[in-house]
Backbone as a printed PyTorch tensor [residue, N CA C, xyz], in Angstrom:
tensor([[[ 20.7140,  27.8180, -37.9510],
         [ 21.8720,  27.2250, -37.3110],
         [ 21.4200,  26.2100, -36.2720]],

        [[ 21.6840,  24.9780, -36.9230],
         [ 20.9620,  23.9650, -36.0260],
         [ 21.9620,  22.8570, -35.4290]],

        [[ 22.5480,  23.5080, -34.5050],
         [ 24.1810,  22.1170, -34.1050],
         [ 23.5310,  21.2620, -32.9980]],

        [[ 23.9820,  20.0030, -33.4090],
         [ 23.6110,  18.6180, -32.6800],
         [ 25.0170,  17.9500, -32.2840]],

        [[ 24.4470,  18.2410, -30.8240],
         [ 25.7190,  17.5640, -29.9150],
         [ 25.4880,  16.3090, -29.4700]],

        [[ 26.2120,  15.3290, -29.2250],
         [ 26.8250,  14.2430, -28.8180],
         [ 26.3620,  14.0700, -27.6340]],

        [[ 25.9480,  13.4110, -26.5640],
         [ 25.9460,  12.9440, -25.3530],
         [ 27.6300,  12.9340, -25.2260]],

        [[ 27.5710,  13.6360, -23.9810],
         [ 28.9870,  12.9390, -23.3180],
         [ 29.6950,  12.0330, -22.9100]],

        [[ 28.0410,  11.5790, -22.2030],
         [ 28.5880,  10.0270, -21.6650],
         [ 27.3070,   9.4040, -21.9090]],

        [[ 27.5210,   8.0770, -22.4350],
         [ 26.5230,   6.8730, -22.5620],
         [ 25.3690,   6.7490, -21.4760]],

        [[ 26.5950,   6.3490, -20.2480],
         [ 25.4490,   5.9840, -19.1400],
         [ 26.2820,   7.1570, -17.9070]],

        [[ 25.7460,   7.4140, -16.5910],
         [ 26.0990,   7.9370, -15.8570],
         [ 26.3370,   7.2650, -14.4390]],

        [[ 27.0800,   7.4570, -13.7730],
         [ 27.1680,   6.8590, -12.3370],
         [ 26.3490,   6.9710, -11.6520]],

        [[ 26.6250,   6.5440, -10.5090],
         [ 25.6700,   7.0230,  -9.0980],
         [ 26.1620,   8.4140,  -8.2940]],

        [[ 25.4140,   9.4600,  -7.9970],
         [ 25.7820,  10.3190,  -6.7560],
         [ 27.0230,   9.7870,  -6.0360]],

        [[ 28.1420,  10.5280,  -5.2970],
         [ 27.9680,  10.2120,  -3.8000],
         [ 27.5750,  10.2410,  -3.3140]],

        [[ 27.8130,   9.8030,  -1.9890],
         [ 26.5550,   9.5910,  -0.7000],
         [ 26.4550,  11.0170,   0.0680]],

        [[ 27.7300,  12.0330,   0.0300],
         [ 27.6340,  13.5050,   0.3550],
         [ 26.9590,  14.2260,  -0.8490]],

        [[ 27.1090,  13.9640,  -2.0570],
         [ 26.1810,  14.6900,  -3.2230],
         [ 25.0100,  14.5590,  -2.9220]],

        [[ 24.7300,  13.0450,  -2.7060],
         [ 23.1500,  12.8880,  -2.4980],
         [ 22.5300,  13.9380,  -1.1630]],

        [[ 23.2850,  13.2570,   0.0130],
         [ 22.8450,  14.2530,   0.7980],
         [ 22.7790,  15.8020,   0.5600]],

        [[ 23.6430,  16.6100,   0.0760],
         [ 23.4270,  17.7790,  -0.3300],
         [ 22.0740,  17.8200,  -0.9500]],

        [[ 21.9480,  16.7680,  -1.9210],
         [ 20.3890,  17.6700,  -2.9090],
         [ 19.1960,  17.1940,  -1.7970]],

        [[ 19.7190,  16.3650,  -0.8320],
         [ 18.2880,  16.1710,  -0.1060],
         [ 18.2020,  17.0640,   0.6640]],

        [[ 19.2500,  17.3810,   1.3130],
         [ 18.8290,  19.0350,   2.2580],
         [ 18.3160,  20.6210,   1.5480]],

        [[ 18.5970,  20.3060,   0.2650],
         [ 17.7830,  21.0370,  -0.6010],
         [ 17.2420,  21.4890,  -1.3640]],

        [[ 16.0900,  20.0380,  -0.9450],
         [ 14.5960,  19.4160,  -1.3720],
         [ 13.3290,  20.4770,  -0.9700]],

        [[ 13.7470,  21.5590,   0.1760],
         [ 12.7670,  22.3240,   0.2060],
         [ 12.7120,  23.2860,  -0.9700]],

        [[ 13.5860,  23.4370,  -1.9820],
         [ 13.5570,  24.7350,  -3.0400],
         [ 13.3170,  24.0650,  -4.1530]],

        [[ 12.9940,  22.8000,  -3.8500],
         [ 12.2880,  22.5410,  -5.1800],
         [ 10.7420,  21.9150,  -4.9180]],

        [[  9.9520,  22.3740,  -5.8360],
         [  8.3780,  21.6770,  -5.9840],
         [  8.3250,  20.4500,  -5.6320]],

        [[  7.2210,  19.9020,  -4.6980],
         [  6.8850,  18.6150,  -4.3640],
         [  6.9530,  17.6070,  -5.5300]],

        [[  6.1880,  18.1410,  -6.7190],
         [  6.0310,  17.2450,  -7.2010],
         [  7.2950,  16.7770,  -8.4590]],

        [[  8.6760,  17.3390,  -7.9600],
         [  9.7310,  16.5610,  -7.9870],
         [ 10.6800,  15.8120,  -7.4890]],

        [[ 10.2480,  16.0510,  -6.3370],
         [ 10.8480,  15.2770,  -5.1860],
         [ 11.1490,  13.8560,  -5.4740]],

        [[  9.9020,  13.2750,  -6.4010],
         [ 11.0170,  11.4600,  -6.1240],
         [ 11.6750,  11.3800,  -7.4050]],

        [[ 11.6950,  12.0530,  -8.1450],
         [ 12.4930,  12.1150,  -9.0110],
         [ 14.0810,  12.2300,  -8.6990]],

        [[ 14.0530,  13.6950,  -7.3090],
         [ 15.1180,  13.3590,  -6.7000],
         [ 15.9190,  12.1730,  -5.8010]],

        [[ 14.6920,  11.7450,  -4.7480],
         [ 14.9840,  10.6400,  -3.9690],
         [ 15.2830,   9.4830,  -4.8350]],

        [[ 15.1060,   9.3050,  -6.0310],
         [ 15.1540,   8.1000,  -6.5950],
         [ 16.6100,   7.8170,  -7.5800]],

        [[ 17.1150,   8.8900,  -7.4980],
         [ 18.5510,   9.2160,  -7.9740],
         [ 19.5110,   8.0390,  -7.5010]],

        [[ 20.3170,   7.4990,  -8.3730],
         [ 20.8650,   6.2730,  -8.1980],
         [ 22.1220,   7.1760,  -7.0290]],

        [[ 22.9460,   6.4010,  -5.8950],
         [ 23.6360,   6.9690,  -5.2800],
         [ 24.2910,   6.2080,  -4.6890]],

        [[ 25.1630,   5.9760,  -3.7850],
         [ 26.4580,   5.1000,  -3.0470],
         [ 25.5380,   5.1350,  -2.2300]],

        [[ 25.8200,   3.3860,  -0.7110],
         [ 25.0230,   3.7360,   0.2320],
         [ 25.7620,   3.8950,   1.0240]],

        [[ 27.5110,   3.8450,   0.7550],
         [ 28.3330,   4.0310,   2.0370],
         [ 29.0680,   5.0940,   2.4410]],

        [[ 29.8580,   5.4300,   3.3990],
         [ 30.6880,   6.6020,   3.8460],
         [ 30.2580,   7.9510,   3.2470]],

        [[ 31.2660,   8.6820,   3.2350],
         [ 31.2470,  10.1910,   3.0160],
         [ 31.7650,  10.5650,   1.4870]],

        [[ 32.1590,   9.1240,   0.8390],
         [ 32.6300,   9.0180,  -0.8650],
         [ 33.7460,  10.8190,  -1.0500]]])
């Protein structure tokens, strides 16, 4: 039984700028060596979105 799903969406947005902040405050529970994978996350640069 081998089912092949669809992407949902083509392309994806950016974070908000409060999403983003959330995963950066917790950047300590994840391994260093994913960290810019996180920081590099496309995201808004303004307000509280």
């Amino acid at each position: 039984n081998n089912i092949k799903l669809a992407p949902l969406y083509k392309k994806t947005g950016p974070l908000t700028n409060l999403k983003y902040k959330d995963l950066m405050d917790l950047l300590h529970y994840i391994p260093p060596a994913h960290h810019s994978y996180f920081k590099s996350l496309p995201h808004t640069q303004t307000g509280e979105d």
